[in-house]
C-alpha positions as CSV (number, residue, x, y, z in Angstrom):
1,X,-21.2,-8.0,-13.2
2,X,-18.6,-5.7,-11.4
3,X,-15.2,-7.0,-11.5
4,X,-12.7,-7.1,-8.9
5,X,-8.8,-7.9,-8.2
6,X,-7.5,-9.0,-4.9
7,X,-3.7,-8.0,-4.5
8,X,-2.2,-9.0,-0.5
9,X,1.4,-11.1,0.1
10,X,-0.8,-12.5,2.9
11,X,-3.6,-15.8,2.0
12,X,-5.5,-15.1,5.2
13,X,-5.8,-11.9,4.3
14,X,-7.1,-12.3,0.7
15,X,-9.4,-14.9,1.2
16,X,-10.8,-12.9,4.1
17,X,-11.6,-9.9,1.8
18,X,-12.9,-12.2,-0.7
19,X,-15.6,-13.4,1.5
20,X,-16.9,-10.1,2.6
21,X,-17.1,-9.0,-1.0
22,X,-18.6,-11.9,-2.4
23,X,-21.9,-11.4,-0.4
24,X,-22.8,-9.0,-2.4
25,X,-25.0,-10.2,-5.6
26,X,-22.9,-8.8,-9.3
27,X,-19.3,-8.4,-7.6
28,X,-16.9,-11.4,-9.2
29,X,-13.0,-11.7,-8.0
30,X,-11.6,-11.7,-11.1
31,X,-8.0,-12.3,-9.8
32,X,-5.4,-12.5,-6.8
33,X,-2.0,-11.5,-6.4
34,X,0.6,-12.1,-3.8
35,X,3.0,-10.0,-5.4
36,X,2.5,-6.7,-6.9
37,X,4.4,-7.4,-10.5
38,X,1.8,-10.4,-10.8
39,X,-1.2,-7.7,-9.3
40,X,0.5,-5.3,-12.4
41,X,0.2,-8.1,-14.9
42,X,-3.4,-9.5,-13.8
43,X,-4.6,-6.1,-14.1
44,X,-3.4,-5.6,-17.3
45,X,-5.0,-8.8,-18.4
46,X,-8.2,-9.1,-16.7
47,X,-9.2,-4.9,-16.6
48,X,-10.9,-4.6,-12.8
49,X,-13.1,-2.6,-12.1
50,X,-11.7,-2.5,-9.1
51,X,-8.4,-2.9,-7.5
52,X,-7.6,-3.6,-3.8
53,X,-3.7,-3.3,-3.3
54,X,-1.9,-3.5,-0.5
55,X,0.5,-0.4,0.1
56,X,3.7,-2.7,1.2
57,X,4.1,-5.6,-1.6
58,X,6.9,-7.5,-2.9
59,X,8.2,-6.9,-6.2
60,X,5.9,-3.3,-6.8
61,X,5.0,-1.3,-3.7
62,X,1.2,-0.7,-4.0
63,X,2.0,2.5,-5.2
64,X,3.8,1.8,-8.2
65,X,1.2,-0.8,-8.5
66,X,-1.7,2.1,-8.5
67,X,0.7,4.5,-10.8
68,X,1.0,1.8,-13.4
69,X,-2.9,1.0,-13.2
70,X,-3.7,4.7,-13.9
71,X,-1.7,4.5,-16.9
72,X,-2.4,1.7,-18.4
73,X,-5.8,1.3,-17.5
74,X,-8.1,4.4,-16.4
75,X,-11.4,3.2,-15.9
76,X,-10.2,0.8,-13.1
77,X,-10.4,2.1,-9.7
78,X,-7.6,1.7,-6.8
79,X,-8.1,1.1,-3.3
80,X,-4.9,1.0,-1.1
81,X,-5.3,-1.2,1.7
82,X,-2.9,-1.4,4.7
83,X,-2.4,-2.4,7.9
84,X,-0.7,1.0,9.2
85,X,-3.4,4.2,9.7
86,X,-0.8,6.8,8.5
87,X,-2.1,10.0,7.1
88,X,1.3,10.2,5.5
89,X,0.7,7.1,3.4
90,X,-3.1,8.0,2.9
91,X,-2.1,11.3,1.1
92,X,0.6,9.4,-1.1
93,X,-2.5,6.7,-2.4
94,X,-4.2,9.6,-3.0
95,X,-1.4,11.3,-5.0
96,X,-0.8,8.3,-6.8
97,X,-4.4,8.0,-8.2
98,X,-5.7,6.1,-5.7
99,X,-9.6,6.9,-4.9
100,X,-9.8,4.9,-1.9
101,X,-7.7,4.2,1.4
102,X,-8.6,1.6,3.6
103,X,-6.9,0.2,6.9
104,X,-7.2,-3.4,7.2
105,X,-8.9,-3.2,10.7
106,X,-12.0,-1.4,9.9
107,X,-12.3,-4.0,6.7
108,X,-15.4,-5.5,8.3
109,X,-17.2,-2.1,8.7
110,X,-16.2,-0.1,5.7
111,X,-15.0,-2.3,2.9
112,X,-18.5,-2.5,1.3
113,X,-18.4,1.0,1.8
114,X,-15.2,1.7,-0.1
115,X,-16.1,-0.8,-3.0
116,X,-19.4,0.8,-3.3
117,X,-18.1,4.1,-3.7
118,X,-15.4,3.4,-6.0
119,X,-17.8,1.7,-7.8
120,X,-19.6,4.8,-8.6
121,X,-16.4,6.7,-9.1
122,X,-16.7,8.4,-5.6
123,X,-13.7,8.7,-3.6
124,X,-13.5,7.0,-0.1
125,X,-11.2,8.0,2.6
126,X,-11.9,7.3,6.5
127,X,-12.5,10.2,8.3
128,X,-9.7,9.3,10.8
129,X,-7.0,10.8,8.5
130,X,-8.7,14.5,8.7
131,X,-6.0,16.5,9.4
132,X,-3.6,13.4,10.6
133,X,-0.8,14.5,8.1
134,X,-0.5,18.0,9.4
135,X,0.3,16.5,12.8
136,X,2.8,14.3,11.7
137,X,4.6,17.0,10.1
138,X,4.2,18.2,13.6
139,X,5.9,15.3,14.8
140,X,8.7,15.2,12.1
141,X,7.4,12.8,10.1
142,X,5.3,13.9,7.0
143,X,7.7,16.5,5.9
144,X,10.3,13.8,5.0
145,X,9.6,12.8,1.5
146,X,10.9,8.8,0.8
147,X,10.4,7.4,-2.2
148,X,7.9,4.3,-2.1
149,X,10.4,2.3,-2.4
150,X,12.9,3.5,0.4
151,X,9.8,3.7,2.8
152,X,9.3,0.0,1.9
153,X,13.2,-0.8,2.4
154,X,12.7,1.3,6.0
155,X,9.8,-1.0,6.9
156,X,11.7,-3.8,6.2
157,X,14.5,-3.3,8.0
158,X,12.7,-2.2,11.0
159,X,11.3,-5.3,10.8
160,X,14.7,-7.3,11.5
161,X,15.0,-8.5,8.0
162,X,18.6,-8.4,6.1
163,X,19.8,-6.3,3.3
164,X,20.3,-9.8,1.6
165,X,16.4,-10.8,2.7
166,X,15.3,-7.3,1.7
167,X,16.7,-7.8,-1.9
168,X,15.1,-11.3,-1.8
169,X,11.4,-10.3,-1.6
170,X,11.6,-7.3,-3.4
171,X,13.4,-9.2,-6.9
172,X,15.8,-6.7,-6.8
173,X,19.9,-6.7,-6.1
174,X,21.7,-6.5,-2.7
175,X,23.2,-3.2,-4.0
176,X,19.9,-1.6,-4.7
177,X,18.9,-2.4,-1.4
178,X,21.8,-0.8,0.1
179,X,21.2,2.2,-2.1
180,X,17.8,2.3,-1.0
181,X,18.9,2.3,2.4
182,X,21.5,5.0,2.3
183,X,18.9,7.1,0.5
184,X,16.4,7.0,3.0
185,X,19.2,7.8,6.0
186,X,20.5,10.2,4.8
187,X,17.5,12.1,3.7
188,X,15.8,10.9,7.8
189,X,19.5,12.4,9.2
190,X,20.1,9.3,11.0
191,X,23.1,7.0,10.9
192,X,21.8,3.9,12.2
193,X,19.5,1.4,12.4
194,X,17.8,1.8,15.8
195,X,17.2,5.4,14.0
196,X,15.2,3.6,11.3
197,X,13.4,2.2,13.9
198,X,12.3,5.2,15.3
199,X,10.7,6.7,12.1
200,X,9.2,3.6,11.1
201,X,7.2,4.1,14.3
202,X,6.8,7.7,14.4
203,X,5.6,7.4,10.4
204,X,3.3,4.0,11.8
205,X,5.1,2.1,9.1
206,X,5.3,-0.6,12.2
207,X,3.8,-1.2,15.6
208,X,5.7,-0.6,18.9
């Protein structure tokens, strides 16, 4: 029986990719998470053999989430899963020990796919993201090197919320969040938040 872990801040979401995988005979969802400290710690106890994260979580981005897994626990198997098709955020799964990237609108068609491969240790990456990175450097995007947690803060306040929300879902202080912030403007060269805004797009970290 193959074991798997289900890690999404969204119920619609999980219980939709627990019904794709559950047609297939020997795969068990061992766990969910909504949060990625409770995906960390239900990892730990129940030892996937599979992991499907989502890159933007509360509490641990899916890449600390992934980074934690591969340290802890090294014959489990990552697959980042997100709703934004970024070459950019492809390449840092991958870097992160990730063997799998997945965007949450091709679920239907390629999550088997990308279970089944990861399954057999095989990496999985959509054929999309050939050479997507190099033209968002193009575009002035991949070149800028945020740490997962400032691209998460950058998301998040492109998305309207507050520094005071921010620090809310992500268990962390308002000072952190600031911190964050400031980090990731400085190192964009903006100086405001409409500039956020426009790398969040650029970097698909958001829709238009």
């Amino acid at each position: 029986m193959k074991r798997i872990l289900i890690a999404d801040d969204h119920d619609a979401v999980r219980s939709g990719l627990r019904a794709v995988l559950e047609q297939r005979p020997g795969w068990m969802i061992v766990a969910e998470a909504s949060d990625g400290k409770s995906a960390f710690e239900a990892a730990l106890k129940e030892r996937p053999d599979v992991a499907i994260v989502d890159f933007f979580m509360p509490r641990m981005t899916g890449l600390e989430i992934t980074r934690g897994i591969k340290k802890h626990l090294r014959e489990t198997e990552v697959l980042i899963f997100t709703a934004h098709e970024s070459g950019v955020l492809a390449q840092e799964a991958l870097q992160a020990g990730a063997r799998a990237f997945l965007v949450k609108s091709d679920a239907n068609k390629l999550l088997l796919a990308a279970v089944e491969a990861l399954m057999a240790r095989k990496p999985f990456v959509g054929g999309r993201f050939c050479g997507q990175s190099d033209r968002e450097d193009e575009a002035g995007v991949g070149h800028v090197k945020l740490s997962p947690r400032e691209r998460l803060v950058v998301k998040l306040v492109a998305e309207g919320y507050s520094n005071k929300g921010i620090s809310a879902m992500l268990s962390s202080s308002v000072k952190t969040t600031e911190t964050h912030r400031a980090s990731a403007m400085g190192k964009l060269g903006v100086n405001s938040i409409a500039g956020l805004v426009r790398y969040a797009i650029r970097a698909k970290l958001i829709e238009e």
